[in-house]
C-alpha positions as CSV (number, residue, x, y, z in Angstrom):
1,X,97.7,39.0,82.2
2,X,95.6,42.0,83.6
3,X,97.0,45.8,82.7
4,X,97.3,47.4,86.2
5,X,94.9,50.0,86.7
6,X,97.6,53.4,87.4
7,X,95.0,56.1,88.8
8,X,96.9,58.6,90.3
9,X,100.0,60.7,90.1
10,X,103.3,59.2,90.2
11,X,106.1,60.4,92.9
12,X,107.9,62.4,90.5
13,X,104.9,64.2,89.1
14,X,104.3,65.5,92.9
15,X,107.8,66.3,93.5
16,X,107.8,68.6,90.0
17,X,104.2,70.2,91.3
18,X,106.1,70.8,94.9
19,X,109.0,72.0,93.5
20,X,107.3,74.9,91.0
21,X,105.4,76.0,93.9
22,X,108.1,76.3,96.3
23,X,110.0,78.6,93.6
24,X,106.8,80.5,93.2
25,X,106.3,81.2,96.7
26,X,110.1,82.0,96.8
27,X,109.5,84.8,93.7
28,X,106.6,86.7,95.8
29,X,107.3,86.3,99.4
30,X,109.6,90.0,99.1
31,X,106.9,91.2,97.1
32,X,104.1,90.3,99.7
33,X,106.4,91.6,102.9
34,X,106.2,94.8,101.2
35,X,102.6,94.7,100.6
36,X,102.7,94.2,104.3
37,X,104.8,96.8,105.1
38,X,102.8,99.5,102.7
39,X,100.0,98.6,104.3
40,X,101.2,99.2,108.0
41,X,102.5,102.8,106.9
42,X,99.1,103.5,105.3
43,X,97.6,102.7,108.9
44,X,100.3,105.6,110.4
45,X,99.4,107.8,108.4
46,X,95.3,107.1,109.1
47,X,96.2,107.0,112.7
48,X,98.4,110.5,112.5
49,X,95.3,112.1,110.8
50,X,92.8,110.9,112.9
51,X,94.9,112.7,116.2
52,X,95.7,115.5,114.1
53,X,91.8,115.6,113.8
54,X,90.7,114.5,117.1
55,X,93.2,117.5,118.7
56,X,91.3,120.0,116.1
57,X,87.8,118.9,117.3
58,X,89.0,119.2,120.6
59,X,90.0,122.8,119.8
60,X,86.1,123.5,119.7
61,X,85.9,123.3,123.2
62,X,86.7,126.7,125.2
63,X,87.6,124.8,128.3
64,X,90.3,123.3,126.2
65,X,91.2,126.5,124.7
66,X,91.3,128.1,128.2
67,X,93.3,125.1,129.8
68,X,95.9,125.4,127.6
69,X,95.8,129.6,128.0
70,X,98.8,130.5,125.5
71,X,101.1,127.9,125.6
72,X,101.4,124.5,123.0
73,X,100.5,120.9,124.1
74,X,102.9,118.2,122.6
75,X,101.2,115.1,120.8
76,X,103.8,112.3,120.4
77,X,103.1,109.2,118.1
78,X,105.6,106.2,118.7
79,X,105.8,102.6,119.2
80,X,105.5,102.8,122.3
81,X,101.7,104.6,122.5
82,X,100.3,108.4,122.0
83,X,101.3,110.8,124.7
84,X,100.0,114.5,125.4
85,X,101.1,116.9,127.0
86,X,97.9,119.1,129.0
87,X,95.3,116.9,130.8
88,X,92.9,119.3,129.0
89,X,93.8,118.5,125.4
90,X,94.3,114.7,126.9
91,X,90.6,114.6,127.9
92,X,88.9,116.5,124.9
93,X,91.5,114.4,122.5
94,X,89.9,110.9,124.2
95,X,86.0,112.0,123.5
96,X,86.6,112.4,120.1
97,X,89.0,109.3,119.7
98,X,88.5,106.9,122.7
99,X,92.0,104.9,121.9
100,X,94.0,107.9,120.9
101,X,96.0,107.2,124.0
102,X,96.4,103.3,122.8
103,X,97.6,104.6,119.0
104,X,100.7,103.4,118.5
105,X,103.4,103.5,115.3
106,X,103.1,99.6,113.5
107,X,105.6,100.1,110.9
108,X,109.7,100.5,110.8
109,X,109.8,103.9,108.5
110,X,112.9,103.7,106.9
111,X,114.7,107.2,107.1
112,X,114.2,107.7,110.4
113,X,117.2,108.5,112.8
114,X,115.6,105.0,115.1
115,X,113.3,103.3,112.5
116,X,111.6,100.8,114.8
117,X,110.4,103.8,117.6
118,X,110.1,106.8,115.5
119,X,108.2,109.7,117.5
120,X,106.5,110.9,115.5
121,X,104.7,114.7,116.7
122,X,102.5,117.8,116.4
123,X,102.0,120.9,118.6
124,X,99.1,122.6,119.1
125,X,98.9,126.1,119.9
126,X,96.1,128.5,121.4
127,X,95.9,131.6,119.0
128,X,93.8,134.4,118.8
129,X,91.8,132.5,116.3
130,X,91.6,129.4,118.3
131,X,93.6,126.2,118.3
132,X,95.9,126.0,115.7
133,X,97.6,122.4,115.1
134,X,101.3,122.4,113.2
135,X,102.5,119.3,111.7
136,X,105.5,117.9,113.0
137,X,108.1,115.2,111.4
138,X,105.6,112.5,109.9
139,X,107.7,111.9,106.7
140,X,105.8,111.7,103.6
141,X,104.3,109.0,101.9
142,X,106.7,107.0,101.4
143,X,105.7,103.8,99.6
144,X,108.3,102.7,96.7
């Protein structure tokens, strides 16, 4: 009688190989979301700065400067998109960062009195010595 010729892996050799992945994939998937969720925050915070220094480049411009005279235009961050207060600082804001208008908050940052749609903002302010841009409630890196 002829030995059968077993190439292959039995059924309960692929269950075991399933079954050790599944548990794997079980152990890192909270691991990864957070990964995920770091990295969203990490985009915020490029996006905040890159406003923050799109509104001081726009502070170069003395029609700006004169548009807003001595009040403060608003920049707000949120979910939802960017919004600016003063058509001036709106227009030299978009030459320096086409999409500012588009930029919107991607990640839920816990701490926040509404996590999901946290508007974020800075104010700029016409000075004597120009445009002076304060920080607003961007919380700090926050990644643990």
């Amino acid at each position: 009688m002829k030995k059968m010729n077993n190439k292959g892996f039995s059924l309960v050799e692929l269950i075991v190989v399933v079954l050790i992945m599944a548990i794997i994939a079980v152990a890192l998937a909270p691991q990864v979301m957070k990964w995920v969720e770091n990295s969203r925050k990490s985009n915020d915070i490029e996006n905040y700065n890159a406003l923050i220094e799109a509104a001081n480049v726009a502070g170069t411009d003395e029609n700006v400067i004169k548009a807003i005279g001595s009040g403060t235009a608003t920049v707000t961050f949120s979910s939802t998109g960017t919004t600016i207060s003063g058509t001036a600082l709106q227009a030299a804001m978009l030459k320096t960062l086409p999409n500012a208008t588009g930029t919107k908050v991607e990640s839920a940052w816990a701490g926040s009195s509404t996590p999901n749609n946290p508007p974020f903002t800075f104010t700029v302010s016409v000075t004597a010595d120009g445009i002076k841009v304060t920080k607003g409630n961007f919380p700090k890196k926050d990644f643990s």
